[in-house]
C-alpha positions as CSV (number, residue, x, y, z in Angstrom):
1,X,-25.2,138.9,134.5
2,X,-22.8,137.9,132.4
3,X,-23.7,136.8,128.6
4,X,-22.0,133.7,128.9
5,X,-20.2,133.5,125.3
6,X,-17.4,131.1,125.2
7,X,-19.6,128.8,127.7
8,X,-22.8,128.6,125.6
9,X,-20.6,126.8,123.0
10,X,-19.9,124.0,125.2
11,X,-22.6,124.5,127.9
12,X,-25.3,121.6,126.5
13,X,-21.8,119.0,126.3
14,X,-20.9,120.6,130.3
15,X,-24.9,119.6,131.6
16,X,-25.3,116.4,129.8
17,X,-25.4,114.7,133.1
18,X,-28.9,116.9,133.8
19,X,-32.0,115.0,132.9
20,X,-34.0,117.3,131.4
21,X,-37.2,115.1,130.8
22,X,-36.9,114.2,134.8
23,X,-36.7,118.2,135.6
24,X,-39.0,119.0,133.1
25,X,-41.6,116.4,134.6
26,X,-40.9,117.2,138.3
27,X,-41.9,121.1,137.7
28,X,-45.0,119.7,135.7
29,X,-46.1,117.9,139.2
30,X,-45.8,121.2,141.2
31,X,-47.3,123.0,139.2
32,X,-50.3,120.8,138.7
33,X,-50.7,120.3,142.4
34,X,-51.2,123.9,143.0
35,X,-53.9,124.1,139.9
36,X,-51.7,125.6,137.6
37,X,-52.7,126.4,133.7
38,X,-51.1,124.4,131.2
39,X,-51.5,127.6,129.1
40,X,-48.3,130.5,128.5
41,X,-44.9,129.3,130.5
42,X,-42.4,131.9,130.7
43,X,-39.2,129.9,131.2
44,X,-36.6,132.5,132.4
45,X,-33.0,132.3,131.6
46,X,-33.7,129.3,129.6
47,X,-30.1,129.4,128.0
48,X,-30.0,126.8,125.3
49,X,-33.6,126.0,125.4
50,X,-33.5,122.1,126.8
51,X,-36.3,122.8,129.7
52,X,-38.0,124.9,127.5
53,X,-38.3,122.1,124.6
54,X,-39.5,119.4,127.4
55,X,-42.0,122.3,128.6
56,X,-43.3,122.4,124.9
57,X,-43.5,118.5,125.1
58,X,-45.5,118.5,128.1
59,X,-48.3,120.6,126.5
60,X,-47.2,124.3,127.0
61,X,-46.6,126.9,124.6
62,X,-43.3,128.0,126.1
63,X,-41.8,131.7,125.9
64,X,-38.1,131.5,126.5
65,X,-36.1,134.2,127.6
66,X,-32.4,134.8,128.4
67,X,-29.9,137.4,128.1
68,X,-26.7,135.6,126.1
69,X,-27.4,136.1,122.7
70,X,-24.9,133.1,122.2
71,X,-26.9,131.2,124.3
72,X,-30.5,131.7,122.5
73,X,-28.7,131.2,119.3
74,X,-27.7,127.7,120.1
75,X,-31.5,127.4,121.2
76,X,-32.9,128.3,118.0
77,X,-30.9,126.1,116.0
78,X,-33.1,123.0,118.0
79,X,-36.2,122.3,117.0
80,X,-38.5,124.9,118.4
81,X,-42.2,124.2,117.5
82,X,-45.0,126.3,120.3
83,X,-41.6,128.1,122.1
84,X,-40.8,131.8,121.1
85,X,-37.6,132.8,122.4
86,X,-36.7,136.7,123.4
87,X,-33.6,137.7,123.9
88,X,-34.2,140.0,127.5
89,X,-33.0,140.6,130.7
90,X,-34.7,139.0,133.6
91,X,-35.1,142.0,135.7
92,X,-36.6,143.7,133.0
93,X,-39.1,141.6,131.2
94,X,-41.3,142.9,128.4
95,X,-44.2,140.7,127.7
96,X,-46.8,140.6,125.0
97,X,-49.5,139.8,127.9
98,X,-49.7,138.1,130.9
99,X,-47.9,134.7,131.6
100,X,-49.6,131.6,133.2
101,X,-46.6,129.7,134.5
102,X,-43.0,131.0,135.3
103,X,-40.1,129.2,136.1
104,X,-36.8,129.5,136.8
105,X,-34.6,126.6,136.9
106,X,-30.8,125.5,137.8
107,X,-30.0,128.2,139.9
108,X,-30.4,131.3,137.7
109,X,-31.5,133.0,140.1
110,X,-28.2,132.8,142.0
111,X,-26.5,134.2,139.0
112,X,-28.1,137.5,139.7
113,X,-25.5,140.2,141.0
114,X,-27.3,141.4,144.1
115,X,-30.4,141.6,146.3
116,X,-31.8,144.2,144.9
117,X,-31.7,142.5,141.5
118,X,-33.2,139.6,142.9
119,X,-36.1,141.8,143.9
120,X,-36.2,143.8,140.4
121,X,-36.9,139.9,139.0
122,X,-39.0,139.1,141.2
123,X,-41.5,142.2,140.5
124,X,-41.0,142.1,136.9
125,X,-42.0,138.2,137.0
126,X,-44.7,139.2,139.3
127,X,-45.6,142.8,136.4
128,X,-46.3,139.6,133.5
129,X,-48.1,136.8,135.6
130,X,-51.8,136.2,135.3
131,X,-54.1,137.2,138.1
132,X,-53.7,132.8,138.7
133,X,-50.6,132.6,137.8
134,X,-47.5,130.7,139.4
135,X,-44.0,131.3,139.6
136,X,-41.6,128.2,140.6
137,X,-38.4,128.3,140.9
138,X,-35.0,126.4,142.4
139,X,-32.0,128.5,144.7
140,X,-28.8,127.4,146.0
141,X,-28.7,127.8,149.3
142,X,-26.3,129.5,151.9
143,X,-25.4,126.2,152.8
144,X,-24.6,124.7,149.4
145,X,-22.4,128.0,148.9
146,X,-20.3,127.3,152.0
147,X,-19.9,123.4,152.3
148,X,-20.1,122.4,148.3
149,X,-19.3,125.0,146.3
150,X,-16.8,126.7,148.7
151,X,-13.4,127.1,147.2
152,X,-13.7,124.1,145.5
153,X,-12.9,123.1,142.0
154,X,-14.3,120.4,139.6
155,X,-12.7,119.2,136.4
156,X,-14.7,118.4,133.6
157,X,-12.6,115.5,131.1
158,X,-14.6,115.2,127.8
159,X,-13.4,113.7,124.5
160,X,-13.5,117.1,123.0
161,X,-13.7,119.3,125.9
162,X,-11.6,120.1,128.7
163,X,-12.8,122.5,131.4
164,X,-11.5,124.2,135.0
165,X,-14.2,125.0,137.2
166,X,-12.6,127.1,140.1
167,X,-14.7,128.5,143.1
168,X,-13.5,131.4,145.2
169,X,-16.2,132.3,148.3
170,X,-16.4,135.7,150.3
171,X,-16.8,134.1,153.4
172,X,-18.4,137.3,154.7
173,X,-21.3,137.3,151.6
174,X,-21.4,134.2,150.6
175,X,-21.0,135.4,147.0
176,X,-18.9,132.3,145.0
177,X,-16.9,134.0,142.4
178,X,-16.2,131.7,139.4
179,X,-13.5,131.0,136.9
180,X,-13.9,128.5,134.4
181,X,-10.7,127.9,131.9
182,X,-12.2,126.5,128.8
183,X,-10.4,123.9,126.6
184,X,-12.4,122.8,123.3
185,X,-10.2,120.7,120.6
186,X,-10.6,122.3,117.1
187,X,-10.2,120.2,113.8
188,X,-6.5,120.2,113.5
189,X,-6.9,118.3,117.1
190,X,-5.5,121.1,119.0
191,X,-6.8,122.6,122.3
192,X,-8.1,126.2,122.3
193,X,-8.5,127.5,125.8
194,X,-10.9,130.7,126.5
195,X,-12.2,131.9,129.3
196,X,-15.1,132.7,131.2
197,X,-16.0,134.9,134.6
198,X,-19.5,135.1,136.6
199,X,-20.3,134.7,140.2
200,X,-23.7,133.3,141.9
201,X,-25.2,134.9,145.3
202,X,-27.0,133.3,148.3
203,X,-29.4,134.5,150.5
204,X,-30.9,132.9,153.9
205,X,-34.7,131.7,152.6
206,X,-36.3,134.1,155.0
207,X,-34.7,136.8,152.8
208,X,-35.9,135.3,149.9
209,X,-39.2,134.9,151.3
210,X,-39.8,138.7,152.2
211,X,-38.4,139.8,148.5
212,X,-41.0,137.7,147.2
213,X,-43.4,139.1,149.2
214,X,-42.5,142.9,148.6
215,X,-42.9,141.7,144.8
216,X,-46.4,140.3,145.1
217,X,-46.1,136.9,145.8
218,X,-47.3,134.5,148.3
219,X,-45.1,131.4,148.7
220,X,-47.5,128.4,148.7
221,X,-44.8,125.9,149.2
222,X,-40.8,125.4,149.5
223,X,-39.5,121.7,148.5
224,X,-36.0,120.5,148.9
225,X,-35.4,119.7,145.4
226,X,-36.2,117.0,143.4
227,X,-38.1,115.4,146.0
228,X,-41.7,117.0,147.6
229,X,-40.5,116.7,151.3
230,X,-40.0,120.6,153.1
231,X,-37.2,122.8,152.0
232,X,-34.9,124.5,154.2
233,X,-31.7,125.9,155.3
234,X,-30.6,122.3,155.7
235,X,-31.1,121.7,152.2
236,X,-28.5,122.3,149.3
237,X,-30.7,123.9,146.9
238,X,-35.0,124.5,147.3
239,X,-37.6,125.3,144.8
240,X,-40.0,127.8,145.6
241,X,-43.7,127.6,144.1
242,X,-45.2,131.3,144.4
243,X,-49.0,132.2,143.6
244,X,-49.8,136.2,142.8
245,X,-51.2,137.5,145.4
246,X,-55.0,138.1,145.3
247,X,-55.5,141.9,145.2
C-alpha cells in the first residue's frame, strides 16, 4: 500500500464533501442491529482520523490504525480524547487484546495490492476480534471499477488546491491504476505540484465472501451502501457486516 505522503497534506480539503457524522452514524446502526459492543473499535486505515473521532463521539473508545505515517500525523494533531492511534499495516495487526468492533471504511480495502493481501487482512482482523466480535466494512465493486472509475478522470478546483485525478483500468483485472498531479498554493501564491501513485483492486462478492470465510468469518449481512436494502453485483460499492465464527 502506498503511504500516501504528498496526499495526506491535502486529503481532509480533497473529502470535505464526505459526511463524516452521517458515515459515522450509519455504521453505528449496523452494528447495533447485529448486537454489537459499544466497547474497543478498531477503525482500520483510519488515515487522518475523521471516522475515528465520530466513532469516539458515539461512545467508543476507538483504536486507529493506518500505515502513512503522514497520514496519522495529521490525525494526532486533532483532538483525540478515548482514540489511540498505531501506526501498522493492515495485514499485519498487532493488538494489545482483543477488539469488539472493526471497521473498515471508504474503500480501503480496495487499496490493498492483491487477493492474497485481502485474505492476510482478513485473518489478521479476524487474529484481534473478540469471540462476539464484528467486522464491517465497505468495497467497490467490479462494477463501480468498470463503469465509474474506468479510465476516467475528475478535477478537483479548490481555492488553494488544485488536483488531477486520472484512472487507468486493466480491463482484464479490473485493477484501476491511479495518478493524482497535486497542485497546493504556497504563501508567495505560487502553485507547487507533487505527485502521487496507488492503485485499488476489485473482486466479484462471491470471492470476497469465501476469503472471509477462509479467515473466520461468517457474513451476516451485505447492504448496498448507505442504505439497508441487499447488496450486490449491481451495486457500486457494498458494506459487509461479518460475525467471528463460533468455534
Amino acid at each position: 500500500m502506498s503511504a500516501y505522503g504528498c496526499f495526506a497534506d491535502v486529503y481532509d480539503r480533497l473529502t470535505s464533501n464526505i459526511d463524516y457524522k452521517e458515515l459515522a452514524q450509519y455504521y453505528d446502526r449496523i452494528i447495533s442491529s447485529h448486537q454489537g459492543k459499544k466497547g474497543i473499535l478498531l477503525d482500520l486505515a483510519c488515515g487522518t482520523g475523521s471516522m475515528s473521532m465520530q466513532f469516539s463521539k458515539l461512545g467508543y473508545d476507538v483504536i486507529g490504525v493506518d500505515l502513512s505515517t503522514e497520514m496519522l500525523s495529521i490525525a494526532k494533531e486533532k483532538p483525540h480524547d478515548n482514540i489511540e492511534y498505531l501506526c501498522q499495516d493492515m495485514c499485519e495487526l498487532d493488538m494489545y487484546g482483543t477488539v469488539d468492533v472493526t471497521v473498515c471504511v471508504l474503500d480501503s480495502i480496495n487499496h490493498l495490492d492483491s487477493k492474497d493481501d485481502i485474505l492476510r487482512c482478513f485473518k489478521s482482523v479476524s487474529l484481534f476480534s473478540d469471540p462476539d466480535g464484528l467486522f464491517v466494512f465497505d468495497i467497490n465493486t467490479v462494477k463501480k471499477h468498470r463503469e465509474v472509475l474506468s479510465d476516467n478522470t475528475f478535477v478537483y478546483d479548490m481555492d488553494d488546491v488544485y488536483c488531477v485525478w486520472q484512472n487507468y483500468l486493466d480491463s482484464d483485472t479490473d485493477r484501476v491504476d491511479i495518478a493524482l498531479d497535486i497542485f497546493t498554493q504556497d504563501e508567495d501564491g505560487r502553485y507547487i505540484r507533487s505527485c502521487e501513485d496507488f492503485s485499488e483492486i476489485a473482486l466479484p462478492l462471491c470471492e470476497i465472501d469465501e476469503l472471509l470465510s477462509k479467515a473466520g468469518f461468517t457474513v451476516l449481512d451485505r447492504y448496498d451502501y448507505m442504505t439497508f436494502n441487499e447488496g450486490g453485483e449491481d451495486c457500486e460499492k457494498v458494506i459487509y457486516c461479518c460475525a467471528k465464527e463460533k468455534r
